[in-house]
C-alpha positions in Angstrom: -26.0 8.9 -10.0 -22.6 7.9 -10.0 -21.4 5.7 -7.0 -18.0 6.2 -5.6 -15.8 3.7 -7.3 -16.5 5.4 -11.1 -15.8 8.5 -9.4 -12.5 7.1 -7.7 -11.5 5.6 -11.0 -11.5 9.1 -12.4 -9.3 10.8 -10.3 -6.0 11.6 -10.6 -4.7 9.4 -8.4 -5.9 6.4 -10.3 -5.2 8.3 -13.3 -1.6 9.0 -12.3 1.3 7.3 -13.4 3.4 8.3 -10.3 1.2 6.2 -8.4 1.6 3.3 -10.5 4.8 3.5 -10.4 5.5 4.3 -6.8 2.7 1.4 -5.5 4.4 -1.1 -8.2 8.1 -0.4 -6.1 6.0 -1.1 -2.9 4.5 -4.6 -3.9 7.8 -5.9 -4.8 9.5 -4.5 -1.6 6.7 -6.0 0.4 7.2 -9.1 -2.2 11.1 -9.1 -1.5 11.1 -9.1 2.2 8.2 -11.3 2.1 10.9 -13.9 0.2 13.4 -13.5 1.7 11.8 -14.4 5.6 10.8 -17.8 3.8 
C-alpha cells in the first residue's frame, strides 16, 4: 500500500516545473521583505 507522500510525490504538482518555479519566486519574495524589515 502506498502511503500518501509517494503518492503526493507523483503528482503533477510535485512533478511540475511551473510550481517550482512559481514557489522558488515566493521564497525569495518572503526572503526579500523578510531582509529588508531587518
Amino acid at each position: 500500500k502506498k502511503n500518501l507522500r509517494q503518492i503526493a510525490l507523483k503528482s503533477p504538482l510535485f512533478n511540475s516545473t511551473l510550481f517550482a518555479k512559481q514557489l522558488n519566486k515566493a521564497f525569495w519574495e518572503m526572503w526579500n521583505n523578510f531582509v529588508l524589515k531587518m
